[in-house]
C-alpha positions as CSV (number, residue, x, y, z in Angstrom):
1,X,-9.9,23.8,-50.3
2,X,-11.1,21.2,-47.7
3,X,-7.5,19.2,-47.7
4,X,-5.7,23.1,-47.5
5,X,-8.2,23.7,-44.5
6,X,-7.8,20.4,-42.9
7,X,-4.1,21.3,-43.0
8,X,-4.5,24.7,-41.5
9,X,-6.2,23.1,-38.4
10,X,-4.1,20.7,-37.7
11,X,-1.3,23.4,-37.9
12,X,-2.7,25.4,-35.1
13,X,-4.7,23.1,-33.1
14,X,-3.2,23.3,-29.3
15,X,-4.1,19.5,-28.6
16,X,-0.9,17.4,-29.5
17,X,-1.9,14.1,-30.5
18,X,0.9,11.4,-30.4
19,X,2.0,10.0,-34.1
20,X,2.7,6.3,-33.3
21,X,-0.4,5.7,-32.1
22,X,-2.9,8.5,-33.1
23,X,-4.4,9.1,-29.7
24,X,-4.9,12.3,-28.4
25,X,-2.9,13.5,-25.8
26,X,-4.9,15.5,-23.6
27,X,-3.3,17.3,-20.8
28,X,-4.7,17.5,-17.2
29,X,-4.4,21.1,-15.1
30,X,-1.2,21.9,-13.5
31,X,-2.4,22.3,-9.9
32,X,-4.8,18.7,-10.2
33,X,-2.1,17.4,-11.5
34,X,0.4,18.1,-8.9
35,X,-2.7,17.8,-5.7
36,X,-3.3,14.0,-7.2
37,X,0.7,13.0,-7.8
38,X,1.1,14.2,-4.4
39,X,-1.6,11.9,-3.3
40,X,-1.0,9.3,-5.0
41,X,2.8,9.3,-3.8
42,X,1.7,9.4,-0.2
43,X,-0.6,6.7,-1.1
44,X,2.6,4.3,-3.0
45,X,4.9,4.7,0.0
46,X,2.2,3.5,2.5
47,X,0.5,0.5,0.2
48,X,4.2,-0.8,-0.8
49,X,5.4,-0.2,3.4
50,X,2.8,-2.0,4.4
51,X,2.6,-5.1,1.3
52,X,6.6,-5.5,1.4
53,X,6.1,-6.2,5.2
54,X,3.3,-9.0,5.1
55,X,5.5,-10.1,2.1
56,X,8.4,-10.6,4.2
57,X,6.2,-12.2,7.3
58,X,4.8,-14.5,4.9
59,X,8.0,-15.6,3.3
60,X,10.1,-16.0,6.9
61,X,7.5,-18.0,7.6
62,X,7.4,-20.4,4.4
63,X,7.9,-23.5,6.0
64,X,4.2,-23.4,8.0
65,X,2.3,-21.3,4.9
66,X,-1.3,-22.7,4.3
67,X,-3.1,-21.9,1.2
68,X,-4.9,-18.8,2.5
69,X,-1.4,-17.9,3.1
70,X,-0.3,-17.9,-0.5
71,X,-3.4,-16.3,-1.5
72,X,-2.4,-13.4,0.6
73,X,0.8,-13.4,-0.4
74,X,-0.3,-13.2,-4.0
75,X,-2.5,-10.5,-3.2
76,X,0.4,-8.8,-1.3
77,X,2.7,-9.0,-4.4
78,X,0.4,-8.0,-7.1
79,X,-0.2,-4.7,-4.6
80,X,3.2,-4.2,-4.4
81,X,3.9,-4.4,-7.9
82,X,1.0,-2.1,-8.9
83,X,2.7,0.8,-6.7
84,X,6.2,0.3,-7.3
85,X,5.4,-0.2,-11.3
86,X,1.7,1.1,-12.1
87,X,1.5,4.6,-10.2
88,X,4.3,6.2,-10.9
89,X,3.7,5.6,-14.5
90,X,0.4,7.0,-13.7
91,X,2.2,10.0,-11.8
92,X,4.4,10.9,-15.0
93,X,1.3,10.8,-17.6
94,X,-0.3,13.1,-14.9
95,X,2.4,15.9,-14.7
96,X,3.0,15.2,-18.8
97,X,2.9,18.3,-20.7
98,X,3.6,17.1,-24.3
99,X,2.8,13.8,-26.3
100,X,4.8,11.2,-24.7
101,X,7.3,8.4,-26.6
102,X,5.5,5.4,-28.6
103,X,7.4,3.0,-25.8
104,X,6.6,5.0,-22.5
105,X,3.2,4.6,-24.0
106,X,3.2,0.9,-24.4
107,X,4.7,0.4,-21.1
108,X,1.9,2.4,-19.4
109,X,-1.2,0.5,-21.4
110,X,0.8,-2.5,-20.5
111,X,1.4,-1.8,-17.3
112,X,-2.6,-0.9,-16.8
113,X,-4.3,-3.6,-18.3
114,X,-2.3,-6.6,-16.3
115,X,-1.8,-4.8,-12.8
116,X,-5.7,-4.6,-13.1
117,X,-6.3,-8.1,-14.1
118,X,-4.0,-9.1,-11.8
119,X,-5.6,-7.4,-8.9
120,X,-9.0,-8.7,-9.8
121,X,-8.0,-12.1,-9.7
122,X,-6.0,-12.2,-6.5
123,X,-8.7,-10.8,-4.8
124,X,-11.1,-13.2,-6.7
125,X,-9.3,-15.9,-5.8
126,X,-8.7,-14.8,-1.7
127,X,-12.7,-14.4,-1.9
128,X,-13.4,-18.0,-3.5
129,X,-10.5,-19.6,-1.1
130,X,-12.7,-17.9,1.9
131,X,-15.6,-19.2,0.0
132,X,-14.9,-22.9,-0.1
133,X,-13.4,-23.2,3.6
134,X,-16.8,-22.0,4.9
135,X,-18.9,-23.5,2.5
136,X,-17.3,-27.1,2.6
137,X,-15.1,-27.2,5.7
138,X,-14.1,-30.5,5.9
139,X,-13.4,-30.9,1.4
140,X,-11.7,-28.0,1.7
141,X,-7.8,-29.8,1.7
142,X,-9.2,-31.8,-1.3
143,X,-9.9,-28.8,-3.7
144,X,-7.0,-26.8,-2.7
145,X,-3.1,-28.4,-1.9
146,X,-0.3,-26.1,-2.1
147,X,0.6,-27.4,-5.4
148,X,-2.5,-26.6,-6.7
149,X,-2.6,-23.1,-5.2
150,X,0.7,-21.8,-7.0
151,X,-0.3,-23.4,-10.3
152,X,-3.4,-21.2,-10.6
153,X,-1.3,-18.2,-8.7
154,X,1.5,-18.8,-11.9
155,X,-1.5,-18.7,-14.9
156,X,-3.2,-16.3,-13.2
157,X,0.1,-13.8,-13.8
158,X,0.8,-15.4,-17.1
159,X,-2.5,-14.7,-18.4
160,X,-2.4,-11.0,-16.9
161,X,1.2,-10.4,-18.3
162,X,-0.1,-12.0,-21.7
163,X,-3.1,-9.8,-22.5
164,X,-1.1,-6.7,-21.1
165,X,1.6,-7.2,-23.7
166,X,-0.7,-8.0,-26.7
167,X,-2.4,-4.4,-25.9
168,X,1.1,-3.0,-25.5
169,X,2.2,-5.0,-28.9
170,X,-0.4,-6.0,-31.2
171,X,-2.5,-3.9,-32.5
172,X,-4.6,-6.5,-34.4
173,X,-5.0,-8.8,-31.8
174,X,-6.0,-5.9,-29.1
175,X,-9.6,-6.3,-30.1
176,X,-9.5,-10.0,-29.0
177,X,-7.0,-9.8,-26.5
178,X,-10.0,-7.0,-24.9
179,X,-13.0,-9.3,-25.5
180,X,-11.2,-11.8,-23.2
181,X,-10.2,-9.6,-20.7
182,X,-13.4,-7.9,-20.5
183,X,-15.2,-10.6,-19.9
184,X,-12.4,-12.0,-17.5
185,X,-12.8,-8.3,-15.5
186,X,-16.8,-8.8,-15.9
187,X,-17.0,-12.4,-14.6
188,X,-14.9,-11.5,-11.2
189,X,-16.5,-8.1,-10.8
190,X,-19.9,-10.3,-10.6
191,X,-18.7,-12.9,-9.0
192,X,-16.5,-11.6,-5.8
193,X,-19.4,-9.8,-4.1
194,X,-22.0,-12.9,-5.0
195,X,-18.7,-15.0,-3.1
196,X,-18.7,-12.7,-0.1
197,X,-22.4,-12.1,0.6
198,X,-23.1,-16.2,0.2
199,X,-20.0,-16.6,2.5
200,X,-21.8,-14.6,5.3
201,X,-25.0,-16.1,5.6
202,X,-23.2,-19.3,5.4
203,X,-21.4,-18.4,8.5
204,X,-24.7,-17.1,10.2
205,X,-26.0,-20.1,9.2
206,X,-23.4,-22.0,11.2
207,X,-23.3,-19.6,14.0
208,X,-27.6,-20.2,14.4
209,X,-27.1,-23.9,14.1
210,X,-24.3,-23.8,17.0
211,X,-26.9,-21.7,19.0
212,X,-29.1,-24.2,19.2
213,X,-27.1,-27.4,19.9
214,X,-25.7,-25.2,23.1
215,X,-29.7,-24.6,23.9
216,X,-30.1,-28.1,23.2
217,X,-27.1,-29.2,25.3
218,X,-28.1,-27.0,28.0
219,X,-31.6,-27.6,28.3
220,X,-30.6,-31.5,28.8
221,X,-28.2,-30.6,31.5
222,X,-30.9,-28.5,33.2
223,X,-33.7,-31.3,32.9
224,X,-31.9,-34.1,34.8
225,X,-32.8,-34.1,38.4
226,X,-30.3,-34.8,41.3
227,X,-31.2,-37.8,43.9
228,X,-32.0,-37.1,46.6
229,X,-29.0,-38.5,49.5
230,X,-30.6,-40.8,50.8
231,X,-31.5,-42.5,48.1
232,X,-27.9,-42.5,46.7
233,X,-25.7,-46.1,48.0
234,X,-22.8,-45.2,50.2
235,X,-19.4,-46.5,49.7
236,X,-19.5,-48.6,53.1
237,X,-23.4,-50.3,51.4
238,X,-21.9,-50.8,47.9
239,X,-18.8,-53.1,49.4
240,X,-20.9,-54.6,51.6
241,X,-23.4,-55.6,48.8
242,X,-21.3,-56.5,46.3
243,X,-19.1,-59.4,48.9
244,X,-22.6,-60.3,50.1
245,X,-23.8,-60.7,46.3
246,X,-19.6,-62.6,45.4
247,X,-20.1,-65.0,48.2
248,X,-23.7,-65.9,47.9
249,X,-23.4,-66.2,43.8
250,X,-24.9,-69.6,42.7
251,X,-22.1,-69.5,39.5
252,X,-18.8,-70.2,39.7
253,X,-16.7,-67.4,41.2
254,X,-12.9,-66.7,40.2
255,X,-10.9,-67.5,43.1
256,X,-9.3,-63.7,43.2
257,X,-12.9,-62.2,42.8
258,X,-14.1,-64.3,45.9
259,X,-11.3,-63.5,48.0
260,X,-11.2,-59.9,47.3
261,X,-15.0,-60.5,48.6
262,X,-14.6,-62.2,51.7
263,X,-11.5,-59.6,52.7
264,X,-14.0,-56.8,51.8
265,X,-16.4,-58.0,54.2
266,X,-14.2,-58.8,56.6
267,X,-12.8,-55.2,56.5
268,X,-16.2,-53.7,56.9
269,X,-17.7,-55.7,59.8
């Protein structure tokens, strides 16, 4: 009796649930459906516009890219890929109206798990970068060289693509492959606003410290008094003064000094 009536429901339950990997597919409203893929279309067009045109500023210019440069750029890129790839996967589970293939559904928990990961740690990394040229301005060419930059840009997307395939592949190894990225998504989540908010008072720290060395600077400038003019040597007294004190000199006197003296004096009498 239970297995016939566990058979009947199945039989005439409206929810279609996806045999390769025994998830339910639940379907979203027609007209929410089509308001968000609208949205989120308008939303791809401007994001990947706007990231394929600081990609192509930064590459033009490759010759003269810094290291905030190619954290950009990696930021740029993994933006770009996340519309051009992630969305419209998104758009197509949206607008789905049955259970969809075992690979389109691989390809989509692939596709989520490393486009997150690997927005997370570009902007991570941007924030640390910022971090570290604020924090210690004049280290900051010994922690990060170019060389050193695209290494960790490369594992960064390794690690991503790694993780995304294991959830998209193995089933056994999902549950580590999600303790790992968990904690990879927790640690950068914690750590990006702690990054930004220490970076700001740093730089109101600086700013308050330049404050006062211009106070400083000023207040010296203000405390020196002018002499008065009469007490200041003129020109004519200085020349005069200086053959007087050549000529009458007790040492020994180089023979150009003592003759650019007496023509002096001459010149002023």
């Amino acid at each position: 009796m239970d297995m016939y009536s566990n058979f009947n429901v199945s039989l005439h339950n409206d929810t279609p649930i996806e045999r390769e990997t025994g998830f339910e597919f639940i379907t979203t409203p027609a007209v929410i459906a089509i308001v968000v893929s609208i949205i989120d279309g308008v939303l791809i067009l401007f994001g990947a516009t706007i990231n394929l045109a600081v990609i192509v500023a930064i590459v033009r210019h490759h010759r003269e890219l810094k290291t905030m440069d190619l954290f950009i750029l990696n930021l740029c890129l993994s933006d770009f890929v996340s519309s051009i790839f992630y969305q419209p996967l998104v758009i197509t589970r949206l607008l789905a109206r049955s259970a969809q293939s075992h690979i389109h559904t691989g390809v989509f928990r692939m596709a989520t798990f490393s486009c997150l990961l690997v927005d997370c740690a570009a902007l991570f990394l941007v924030t640390f970068d910022k971090y570290l040229g604020i924090r210690f301005p004049f280290r900051y060419h010994m922690y990060f060289r170019k060389q050193y930059v695209v290494a960790i840009i490369t594992c960064g997307w390794v690690i991503a693509t790694a993780i995304g395939l294991t959830f998209a592949l193995l089933d056994q190894a999902a549950k580590i492959a999600g303790i790992i990225y968990g904690l990879l998504l927790l640690i950068m989540f914690i750590l990006t606003p702690v990054l930004q908010i220490a970076s700001f008072f740093i730089a109101k720290r600086h700013e308050r410290r330049i404050q006062r060395m211009e106070k400083v600077v000023a207040n010296c400038d203000c405390t020196r008094e002018p002499k008065p003019a009469d007490e200041i040597p003129s020109i004519d007294n200085i020349n005069a003064g200086t053959a007087h004190s050549s000529i009458n000199n007790s040492k020994p006197v180089h023979p150009f000094t003592s003759k650019a003296a007496r023509t002096i004096t001459i010149l002023t009498t």
